[in-house]
SELO-297231 format. One line per 8 residues: their letters; for each residue x, y, z of C-alpha. Coordinates in steps of 0.001 Angstrom, whole numbers, always signed. Example, Ala and Ser with C-alpha at 12.3 -4.5 7.8 and 13.67 -1.06 7.14 Angstrom:
! SELO-297231
AS> +12300 -4500 +7800 | +13670 -1060 +7140;
This chain:
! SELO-297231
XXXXXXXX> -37456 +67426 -166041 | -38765 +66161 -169173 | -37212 +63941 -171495 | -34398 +64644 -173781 | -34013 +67858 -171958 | -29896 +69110 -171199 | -29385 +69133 -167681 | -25555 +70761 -166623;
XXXXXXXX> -24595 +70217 -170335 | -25480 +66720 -170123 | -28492 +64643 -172003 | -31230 +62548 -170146 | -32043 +59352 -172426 | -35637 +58026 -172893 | -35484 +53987 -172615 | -39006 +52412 -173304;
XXXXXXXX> -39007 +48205 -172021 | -40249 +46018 -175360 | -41435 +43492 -172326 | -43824 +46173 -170510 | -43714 +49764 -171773 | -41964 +50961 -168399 | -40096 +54347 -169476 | -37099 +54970 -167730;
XXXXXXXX> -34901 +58734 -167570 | -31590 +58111 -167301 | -28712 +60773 -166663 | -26281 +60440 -168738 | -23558 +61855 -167017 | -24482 +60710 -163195 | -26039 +57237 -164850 | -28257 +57111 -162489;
XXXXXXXX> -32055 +57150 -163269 | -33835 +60224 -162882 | -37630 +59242 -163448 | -39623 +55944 -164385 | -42960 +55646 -165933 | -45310 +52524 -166124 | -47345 +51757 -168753 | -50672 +51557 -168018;
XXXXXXXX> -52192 +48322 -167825 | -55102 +46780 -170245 | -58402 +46640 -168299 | -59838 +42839 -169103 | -63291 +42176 -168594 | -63812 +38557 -166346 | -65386 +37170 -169357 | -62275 +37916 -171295;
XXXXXXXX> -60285 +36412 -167776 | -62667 +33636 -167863 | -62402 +32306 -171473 | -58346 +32965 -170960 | -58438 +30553 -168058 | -60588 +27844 -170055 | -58038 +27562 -173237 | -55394 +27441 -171038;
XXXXXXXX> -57466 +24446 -168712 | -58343 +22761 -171810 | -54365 +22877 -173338 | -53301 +21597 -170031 | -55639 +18482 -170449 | -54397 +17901 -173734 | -50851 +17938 -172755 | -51370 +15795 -170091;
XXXXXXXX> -53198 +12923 -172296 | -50213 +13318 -175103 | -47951 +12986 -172001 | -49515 +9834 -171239 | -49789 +8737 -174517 | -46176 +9086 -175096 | -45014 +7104 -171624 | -47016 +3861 -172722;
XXXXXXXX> -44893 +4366 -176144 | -41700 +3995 -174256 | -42933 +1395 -171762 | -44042 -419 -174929 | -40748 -49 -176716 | -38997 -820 -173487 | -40886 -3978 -173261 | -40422 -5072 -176708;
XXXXXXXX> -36234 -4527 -176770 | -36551 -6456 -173120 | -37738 -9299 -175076 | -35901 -9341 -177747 | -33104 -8937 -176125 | -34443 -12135 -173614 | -34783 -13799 -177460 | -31396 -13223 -178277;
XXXXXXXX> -30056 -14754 -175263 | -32403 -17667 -175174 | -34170 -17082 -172410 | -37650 -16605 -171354 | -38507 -13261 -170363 | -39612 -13250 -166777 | -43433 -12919 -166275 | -45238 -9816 -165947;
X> -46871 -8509 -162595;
């Protein structure tokens, strides 16, 4: 059966996936799906695979020093309302390990 085409006075709709070009036939009057299609898939070369997997190795590292980066912020802030707070309360703030 192709597409569109009236089946017992009923119409078969085309739906196409945005996500991954699947086709789907559904009956309209049954609902029920009467044929599916993939889309074929992009051949990649490994160069193409390998430079892919080296941005993505390379934006991992970066996250992971501005990760870093942002935990000694917030250990430094932490440390520095710790002591003011010790300041406020006139007290010495206990000493560091």
């Amino acid at each position: 059966m192709s597409p569109n085409e009236e089946r017992n006075g009923d119409q078969a709709f085309e739906i196409a996936c945005p996500h991954c070009g699947t086709v789907i036939w559904v009956d309209g009057r049954n609902r029920s799906i009467l044929k599916t299609e993939r889309a074929a898939r992009k051949k990649e070369s490994l160069d193409d695979l390998l430079a892919r997997e080296k941005t993505k190795k390379d934006g991992l590292a970066t996250k992971f020093e501005a990760t870093a980066s942002l935990q000694k912020q917030k250990k430094d802030r932490a440390k520095d309302a710790f002591a003011k707070a010790f300041a406020a309360a006139g007290e010495e703030p206990p000493a560091e390990d």
